[in-house]
DSSP file (Angstrom, degrees, kcal/mol; ACC not computed):
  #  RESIDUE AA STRUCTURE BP1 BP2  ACC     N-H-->O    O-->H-N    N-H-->O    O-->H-N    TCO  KAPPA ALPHA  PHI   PSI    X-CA   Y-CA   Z-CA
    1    1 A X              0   0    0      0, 0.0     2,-0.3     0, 0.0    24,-0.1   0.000 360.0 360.0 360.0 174.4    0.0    0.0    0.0
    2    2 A X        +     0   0    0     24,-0.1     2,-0.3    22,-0.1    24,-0.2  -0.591 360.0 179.4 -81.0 132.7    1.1    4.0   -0.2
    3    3 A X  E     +A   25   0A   0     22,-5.2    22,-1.1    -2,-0.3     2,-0.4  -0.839  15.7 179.2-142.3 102.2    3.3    5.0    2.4
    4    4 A X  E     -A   24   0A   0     -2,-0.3     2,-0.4   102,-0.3   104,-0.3  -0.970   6.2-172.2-115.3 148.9    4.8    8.3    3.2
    5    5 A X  E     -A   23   0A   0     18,-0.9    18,-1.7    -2,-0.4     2,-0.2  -0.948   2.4-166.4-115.0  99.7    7.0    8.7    5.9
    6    6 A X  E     +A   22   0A   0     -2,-0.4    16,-0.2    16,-0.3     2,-0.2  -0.577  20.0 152.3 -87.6 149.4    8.4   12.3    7.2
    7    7 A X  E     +A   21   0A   0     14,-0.6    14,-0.8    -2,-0.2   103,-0.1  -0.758  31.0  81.2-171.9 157.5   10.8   12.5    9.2
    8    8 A X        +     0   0    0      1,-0.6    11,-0.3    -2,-0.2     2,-0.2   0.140  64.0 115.4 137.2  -8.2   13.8   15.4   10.0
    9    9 A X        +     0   0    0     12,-0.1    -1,-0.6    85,-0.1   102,-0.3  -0.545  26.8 133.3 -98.1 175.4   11.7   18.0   12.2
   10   10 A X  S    S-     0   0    0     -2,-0.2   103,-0.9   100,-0.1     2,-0.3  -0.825  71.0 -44.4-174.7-155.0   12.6   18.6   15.9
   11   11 A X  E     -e  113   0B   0     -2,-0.2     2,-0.3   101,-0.2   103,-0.2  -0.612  60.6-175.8-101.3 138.1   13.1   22.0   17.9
   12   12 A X  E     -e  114   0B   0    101,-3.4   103,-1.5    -2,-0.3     2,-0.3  -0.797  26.4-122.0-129.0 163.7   15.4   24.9   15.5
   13   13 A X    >   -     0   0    0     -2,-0.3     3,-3.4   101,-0.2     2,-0.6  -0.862  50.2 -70.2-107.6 155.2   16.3   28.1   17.1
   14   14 A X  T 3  S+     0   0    0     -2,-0.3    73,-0.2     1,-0.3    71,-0.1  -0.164 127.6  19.3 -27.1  82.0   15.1   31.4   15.4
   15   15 A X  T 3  S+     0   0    0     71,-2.6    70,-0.6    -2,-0.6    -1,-0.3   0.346  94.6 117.7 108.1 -14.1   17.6   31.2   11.9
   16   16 A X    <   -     0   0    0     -3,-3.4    70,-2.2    70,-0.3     2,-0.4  -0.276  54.5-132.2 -67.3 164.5   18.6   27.7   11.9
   17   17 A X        -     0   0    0     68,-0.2     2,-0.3    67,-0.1    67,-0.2  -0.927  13.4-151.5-127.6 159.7   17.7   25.3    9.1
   18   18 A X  E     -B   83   0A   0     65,-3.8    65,-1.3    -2,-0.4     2,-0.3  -0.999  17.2-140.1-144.7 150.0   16.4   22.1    8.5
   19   19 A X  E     -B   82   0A   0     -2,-0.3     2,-0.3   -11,-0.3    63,-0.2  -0.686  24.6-164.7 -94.3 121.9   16.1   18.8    6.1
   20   20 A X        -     0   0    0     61,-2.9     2,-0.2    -2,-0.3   -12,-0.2  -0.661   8.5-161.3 -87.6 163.1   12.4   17.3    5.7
   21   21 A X  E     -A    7   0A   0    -14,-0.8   -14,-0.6    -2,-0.3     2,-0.5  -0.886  14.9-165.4-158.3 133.9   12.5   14.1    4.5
   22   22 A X  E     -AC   6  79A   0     57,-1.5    57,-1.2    -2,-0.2     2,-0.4  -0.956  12.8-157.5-105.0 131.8    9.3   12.1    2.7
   23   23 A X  E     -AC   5  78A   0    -18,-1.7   -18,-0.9    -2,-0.5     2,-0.3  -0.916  17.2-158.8  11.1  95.1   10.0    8.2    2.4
   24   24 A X  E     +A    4   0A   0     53,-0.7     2,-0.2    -2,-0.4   -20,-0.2  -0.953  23.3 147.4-128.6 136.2    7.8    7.0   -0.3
   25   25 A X  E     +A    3   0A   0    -22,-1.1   -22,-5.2    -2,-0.3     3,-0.1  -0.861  45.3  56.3-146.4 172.0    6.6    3.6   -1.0
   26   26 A X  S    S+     0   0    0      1,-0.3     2,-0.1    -2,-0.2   -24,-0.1   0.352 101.2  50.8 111.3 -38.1    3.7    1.8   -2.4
   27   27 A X  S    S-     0   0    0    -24,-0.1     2,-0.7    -3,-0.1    -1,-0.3  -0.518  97.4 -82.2-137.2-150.3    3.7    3.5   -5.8
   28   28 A X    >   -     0   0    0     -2,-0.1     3,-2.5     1,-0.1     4,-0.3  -0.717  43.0-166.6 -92.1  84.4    5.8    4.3   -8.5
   29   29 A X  G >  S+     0   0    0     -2,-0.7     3,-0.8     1,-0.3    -1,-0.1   0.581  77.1  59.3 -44.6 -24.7    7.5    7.3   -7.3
   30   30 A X  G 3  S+     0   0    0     44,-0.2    -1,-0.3     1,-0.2    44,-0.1   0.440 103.7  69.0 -97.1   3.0    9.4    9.0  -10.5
   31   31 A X  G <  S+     0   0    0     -3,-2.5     2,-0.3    22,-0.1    22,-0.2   0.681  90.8  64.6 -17.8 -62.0    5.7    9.1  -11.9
   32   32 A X  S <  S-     0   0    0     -3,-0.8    68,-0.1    -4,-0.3    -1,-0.1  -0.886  75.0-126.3-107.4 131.9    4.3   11.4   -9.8
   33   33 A X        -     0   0    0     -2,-0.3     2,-0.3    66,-0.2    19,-0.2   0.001  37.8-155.2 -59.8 152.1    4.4   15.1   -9.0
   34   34 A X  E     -F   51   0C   0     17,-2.5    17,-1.4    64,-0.1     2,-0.2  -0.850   7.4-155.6-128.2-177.7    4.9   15.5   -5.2
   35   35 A X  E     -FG  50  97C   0     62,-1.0    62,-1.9    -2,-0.3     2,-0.3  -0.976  15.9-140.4-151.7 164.5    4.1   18.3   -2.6
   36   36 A X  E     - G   0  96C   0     13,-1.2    12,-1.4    -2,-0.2    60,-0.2  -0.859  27.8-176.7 -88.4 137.2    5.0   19.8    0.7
   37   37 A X  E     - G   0  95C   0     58,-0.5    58,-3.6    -2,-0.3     2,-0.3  -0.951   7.9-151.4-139.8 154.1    2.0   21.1    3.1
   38   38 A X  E     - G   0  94C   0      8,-0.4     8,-2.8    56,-0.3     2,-0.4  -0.788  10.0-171.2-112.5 147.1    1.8   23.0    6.7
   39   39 A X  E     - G   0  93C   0     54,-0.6    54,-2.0    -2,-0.3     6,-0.2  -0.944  12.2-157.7-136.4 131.7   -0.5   23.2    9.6
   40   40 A X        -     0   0    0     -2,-0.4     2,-0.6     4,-0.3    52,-0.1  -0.313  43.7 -84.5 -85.2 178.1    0.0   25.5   12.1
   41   41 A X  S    S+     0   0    0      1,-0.2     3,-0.1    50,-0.2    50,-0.0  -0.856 120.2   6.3 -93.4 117.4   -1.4   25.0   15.5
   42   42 A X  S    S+     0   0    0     -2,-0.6    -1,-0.2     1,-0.3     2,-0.1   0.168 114.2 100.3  92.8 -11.6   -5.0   26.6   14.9
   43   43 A X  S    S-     0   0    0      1,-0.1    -1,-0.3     3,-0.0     2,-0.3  -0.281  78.2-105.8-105.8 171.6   -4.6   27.1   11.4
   44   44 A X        -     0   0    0     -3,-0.1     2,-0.6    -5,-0.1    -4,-0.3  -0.677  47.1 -91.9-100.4 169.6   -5.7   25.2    8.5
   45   45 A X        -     0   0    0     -2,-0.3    -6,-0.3    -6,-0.2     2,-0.2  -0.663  47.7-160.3 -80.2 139.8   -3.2   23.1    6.5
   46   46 A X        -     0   0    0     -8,-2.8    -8,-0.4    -2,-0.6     2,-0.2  -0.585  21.4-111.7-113.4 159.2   -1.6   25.0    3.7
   47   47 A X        +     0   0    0     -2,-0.2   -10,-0.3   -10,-0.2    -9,-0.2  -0.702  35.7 170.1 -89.6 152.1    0.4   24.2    0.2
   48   48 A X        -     0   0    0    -12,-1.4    13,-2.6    -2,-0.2     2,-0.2   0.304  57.8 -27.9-115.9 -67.7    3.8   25.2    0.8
   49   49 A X  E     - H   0  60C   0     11,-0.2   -13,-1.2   -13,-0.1     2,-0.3  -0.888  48.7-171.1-142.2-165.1    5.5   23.8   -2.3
   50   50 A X  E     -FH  35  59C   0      9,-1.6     9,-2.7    -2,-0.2     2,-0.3  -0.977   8.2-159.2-150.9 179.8    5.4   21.0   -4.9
   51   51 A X  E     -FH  34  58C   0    -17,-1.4   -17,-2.5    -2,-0.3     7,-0.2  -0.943  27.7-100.4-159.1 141.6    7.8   19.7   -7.7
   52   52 A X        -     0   0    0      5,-1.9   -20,-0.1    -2,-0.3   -21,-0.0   0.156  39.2-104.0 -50.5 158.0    7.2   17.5  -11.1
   53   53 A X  S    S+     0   0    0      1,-0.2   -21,-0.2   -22,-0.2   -22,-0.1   0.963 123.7  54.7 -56.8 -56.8    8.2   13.6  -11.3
   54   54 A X  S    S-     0   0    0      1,-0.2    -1,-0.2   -23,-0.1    20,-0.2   0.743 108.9-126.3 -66.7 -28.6   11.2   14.2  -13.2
   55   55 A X  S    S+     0   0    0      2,-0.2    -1,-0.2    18,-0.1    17,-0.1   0.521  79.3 116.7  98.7   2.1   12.6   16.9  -10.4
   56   56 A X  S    S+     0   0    0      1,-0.1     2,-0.5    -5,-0.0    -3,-0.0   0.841  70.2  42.7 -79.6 -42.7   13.0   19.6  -13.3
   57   57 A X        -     0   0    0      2,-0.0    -5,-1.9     0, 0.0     2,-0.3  -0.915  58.2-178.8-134.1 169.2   10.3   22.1  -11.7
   58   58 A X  E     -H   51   0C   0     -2,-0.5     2,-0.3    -7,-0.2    -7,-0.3  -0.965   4.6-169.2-129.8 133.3    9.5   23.3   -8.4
   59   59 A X  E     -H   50   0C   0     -9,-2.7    -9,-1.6    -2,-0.3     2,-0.4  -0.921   6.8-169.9-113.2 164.0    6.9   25.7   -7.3
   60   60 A X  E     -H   49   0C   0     -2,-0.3   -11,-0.2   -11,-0.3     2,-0.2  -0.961  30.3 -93.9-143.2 146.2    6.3   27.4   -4.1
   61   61 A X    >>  -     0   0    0    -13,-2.6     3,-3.0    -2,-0.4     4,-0.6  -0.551  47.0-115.2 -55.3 122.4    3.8   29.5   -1.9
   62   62 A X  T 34 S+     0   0    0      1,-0.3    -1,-0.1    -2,-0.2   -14,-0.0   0.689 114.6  47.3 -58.0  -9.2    4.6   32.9   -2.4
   63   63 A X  T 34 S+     0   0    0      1,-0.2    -1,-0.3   -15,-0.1     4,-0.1   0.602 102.9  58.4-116.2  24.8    5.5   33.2    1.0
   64   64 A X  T X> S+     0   0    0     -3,-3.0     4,-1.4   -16,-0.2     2,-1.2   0.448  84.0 122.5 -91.6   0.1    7.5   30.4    1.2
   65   65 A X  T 3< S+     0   0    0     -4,-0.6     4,-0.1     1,-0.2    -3,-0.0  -0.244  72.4  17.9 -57.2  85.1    9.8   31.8   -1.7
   66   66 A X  T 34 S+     0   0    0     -2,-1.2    -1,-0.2     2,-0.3    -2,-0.1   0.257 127.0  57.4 139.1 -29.2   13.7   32.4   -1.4
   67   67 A X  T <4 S+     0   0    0     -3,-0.8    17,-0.9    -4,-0.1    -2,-0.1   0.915  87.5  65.1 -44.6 -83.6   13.5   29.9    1.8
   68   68 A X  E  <  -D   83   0A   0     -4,-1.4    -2,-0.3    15,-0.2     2,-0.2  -0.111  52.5-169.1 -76.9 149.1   12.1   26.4    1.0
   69   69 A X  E     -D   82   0A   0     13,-1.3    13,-2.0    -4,-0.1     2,-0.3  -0.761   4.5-167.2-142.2 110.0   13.9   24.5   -1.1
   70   70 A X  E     +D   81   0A   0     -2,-0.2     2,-0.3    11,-0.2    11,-0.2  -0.697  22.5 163.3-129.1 136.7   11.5   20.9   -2.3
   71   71 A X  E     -D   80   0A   0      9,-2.8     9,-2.5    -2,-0.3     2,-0.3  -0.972  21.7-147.6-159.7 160.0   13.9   18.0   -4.2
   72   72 A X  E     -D   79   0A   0     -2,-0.3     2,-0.3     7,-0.2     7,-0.2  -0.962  12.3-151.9-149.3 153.6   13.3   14.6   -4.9
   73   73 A X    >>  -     0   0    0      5,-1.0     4,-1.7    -2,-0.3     3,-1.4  -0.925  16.1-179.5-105.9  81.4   15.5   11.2   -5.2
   74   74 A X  T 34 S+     0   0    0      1,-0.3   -44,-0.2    -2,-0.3     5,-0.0   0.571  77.3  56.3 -81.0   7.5   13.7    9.2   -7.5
   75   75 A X  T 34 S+     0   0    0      3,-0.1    -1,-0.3     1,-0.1   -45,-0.0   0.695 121.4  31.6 -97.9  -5.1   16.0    6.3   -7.3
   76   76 A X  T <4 S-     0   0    0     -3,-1.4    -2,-0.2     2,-0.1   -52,-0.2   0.500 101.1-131.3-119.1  -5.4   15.6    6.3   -3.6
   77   77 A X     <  +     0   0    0     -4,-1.7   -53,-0.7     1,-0.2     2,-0.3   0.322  60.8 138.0  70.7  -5.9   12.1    7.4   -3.5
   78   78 A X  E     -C   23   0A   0     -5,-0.5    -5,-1.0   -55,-0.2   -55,-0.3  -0.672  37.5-163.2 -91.9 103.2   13.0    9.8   -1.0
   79   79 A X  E     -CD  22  72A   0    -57,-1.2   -57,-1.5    -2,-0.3     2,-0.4  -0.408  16.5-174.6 -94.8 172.3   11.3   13.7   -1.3
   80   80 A X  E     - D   0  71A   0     -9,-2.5    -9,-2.8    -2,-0.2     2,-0.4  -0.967  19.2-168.3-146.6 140.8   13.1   16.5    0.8
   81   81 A X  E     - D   0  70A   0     -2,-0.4   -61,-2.9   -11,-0.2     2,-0.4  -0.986  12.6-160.7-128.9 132.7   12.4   20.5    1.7
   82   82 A X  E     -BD  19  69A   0    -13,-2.0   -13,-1.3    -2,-0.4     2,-0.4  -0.774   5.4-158.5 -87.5 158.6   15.2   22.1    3.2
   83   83 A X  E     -BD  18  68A   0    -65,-1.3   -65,-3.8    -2,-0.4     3,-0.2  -0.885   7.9-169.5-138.8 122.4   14.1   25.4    5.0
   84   84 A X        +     0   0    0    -17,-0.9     3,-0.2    -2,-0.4   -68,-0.1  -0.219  66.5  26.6 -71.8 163.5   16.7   28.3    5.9
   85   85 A X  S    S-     0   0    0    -70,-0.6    -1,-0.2     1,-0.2   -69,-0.2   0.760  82.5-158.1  52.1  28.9   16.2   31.2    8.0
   86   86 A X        -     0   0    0    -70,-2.2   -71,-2.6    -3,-0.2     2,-0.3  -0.172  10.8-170.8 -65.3 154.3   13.6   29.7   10.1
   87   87 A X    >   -     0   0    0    -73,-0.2     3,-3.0    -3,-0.2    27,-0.1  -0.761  36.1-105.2-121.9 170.9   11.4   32.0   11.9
   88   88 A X  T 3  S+     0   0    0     -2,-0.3    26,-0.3     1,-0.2    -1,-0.1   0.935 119.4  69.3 -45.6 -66.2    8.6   31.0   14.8
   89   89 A X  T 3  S+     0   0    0      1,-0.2     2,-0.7    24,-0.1    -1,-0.2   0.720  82.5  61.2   8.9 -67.1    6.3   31.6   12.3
   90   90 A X  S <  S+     0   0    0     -3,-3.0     2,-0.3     2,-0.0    -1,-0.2  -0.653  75.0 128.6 -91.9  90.7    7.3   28.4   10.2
   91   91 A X        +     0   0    0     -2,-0.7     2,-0.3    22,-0.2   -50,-0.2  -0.985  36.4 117.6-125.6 133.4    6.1   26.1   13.4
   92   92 A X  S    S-     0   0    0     -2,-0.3    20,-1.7   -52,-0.1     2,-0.8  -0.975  72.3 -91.2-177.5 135.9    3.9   23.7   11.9
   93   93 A X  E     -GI  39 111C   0    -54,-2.0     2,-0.8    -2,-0.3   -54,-0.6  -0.780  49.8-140.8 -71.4 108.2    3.4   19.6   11.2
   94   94 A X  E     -GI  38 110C   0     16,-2.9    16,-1.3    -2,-0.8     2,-0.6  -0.737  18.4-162.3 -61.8 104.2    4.9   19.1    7.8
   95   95 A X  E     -G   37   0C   0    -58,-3.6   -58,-0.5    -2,-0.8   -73,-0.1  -0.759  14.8-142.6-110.7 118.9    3.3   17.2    5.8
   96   96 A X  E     -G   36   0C   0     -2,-0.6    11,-1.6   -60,-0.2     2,-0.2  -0.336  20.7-156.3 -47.3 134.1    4.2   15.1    2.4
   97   97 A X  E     -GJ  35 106C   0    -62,-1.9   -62,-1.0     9,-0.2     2,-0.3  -0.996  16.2-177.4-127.4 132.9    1.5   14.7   -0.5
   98   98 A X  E     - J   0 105C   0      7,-1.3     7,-0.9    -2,-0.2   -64,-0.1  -0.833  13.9-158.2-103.2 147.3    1.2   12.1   -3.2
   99   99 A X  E     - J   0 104C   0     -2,-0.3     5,-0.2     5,-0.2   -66,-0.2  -0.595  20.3-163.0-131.9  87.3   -1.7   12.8   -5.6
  100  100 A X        -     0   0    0      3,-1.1     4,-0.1   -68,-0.1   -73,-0.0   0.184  45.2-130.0 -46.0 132.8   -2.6    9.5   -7.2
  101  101 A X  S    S+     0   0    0      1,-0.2     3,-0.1     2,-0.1    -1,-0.0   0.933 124.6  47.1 -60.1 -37.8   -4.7    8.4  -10.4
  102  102 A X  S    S-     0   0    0      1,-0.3     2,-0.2     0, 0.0    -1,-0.2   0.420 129.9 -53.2 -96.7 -17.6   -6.1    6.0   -6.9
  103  103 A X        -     0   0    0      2,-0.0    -3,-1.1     0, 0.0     2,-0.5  -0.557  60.3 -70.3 139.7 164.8   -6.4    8.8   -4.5
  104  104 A X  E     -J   99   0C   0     -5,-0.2     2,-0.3    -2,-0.2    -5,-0.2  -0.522  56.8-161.8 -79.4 111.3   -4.9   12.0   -2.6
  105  105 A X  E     -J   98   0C   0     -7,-0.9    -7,-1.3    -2,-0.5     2,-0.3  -0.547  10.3-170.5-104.2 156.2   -2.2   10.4   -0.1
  106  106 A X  E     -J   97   0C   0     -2,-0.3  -102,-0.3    -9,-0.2    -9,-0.2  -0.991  16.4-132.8-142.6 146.4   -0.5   11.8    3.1
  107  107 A X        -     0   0    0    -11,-1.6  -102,-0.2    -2,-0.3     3,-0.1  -0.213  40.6 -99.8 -66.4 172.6    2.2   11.2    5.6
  108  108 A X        -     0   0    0   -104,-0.3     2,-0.1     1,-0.1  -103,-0.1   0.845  63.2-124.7 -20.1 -77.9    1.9   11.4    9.3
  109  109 A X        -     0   0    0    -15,-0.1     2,-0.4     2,-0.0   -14,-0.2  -0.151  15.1-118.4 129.1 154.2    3.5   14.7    9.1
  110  110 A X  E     -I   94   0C   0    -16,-1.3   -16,-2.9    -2,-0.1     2,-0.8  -0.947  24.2-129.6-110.8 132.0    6.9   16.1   11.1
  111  111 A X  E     -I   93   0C   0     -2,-0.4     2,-0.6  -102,-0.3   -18,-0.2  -0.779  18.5-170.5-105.6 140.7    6.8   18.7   13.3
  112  112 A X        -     0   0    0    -20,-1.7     2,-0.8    -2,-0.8  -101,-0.2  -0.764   6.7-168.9-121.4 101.3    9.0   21.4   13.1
  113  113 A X  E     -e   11   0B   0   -103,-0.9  -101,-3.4    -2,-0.6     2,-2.1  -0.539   5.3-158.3 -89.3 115.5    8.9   23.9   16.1
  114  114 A X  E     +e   12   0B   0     -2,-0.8     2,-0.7   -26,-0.3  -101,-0.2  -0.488  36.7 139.6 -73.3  75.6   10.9   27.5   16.0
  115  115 A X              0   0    0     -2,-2.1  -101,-0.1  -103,-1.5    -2,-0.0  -0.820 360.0 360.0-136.6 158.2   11.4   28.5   19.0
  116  116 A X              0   0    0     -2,-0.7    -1,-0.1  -103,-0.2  -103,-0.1   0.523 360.0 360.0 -83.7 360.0   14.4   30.3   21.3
């Protein structure tokens, strides 16, 4: 079955960065377009960015621009966002999306907390 797997958030300070990492199994990954999404604590979940099977384009939430950085390993199956310059702001469950000819899939999510 589809299975993504996050994993890479923990506690940053105010300007640190960090590696997401999606684990995907279950489909044929170099297929499919993938995406990054956030939830804040109260908030609804949000697109942040997503990038083609091949890994050739990337798009982003305009205010995720200039940050986020969304890549994929398609021999390993493995998608990744880096994020720079974190602020308090970006504290949030990260979550991986597959969107399937079979239906719209999601990790578990990673949390990544901003704090001082």
């Amino acid at each position: 079955q589809v299975q993504l797997v996050e994993s890479g958030g923990g506690l940053v300070q105010p300007g640190g960065s960090l590696r997401l990492s999606c684990a995907a199994s279950g489909f044929t990954f170099n297929n499919y377009g993938m995406n990054w999404y956030r939830q804040a604590p109260g908030k609804k979940r949000v697109w942040v960015a997503g990038i083609n099977s091949a890994g050739s384009i990337t798009s982003y939430a305009d205010s995720m621009k200039g940050r986020f950085t969304i890549s994929r390993d398609n021999a390993n199956s493995i998608l990744w966002l880096q994020i720079d310059s974190l602020k308090p702001e970006d504290t949030a469950l990260y979550y991986c999306n597959a969107e399937l000819l079979v239906g719209n899939y999601w990790g578990q999510g990673t949390q990544v907390t901003v704090s001082s």
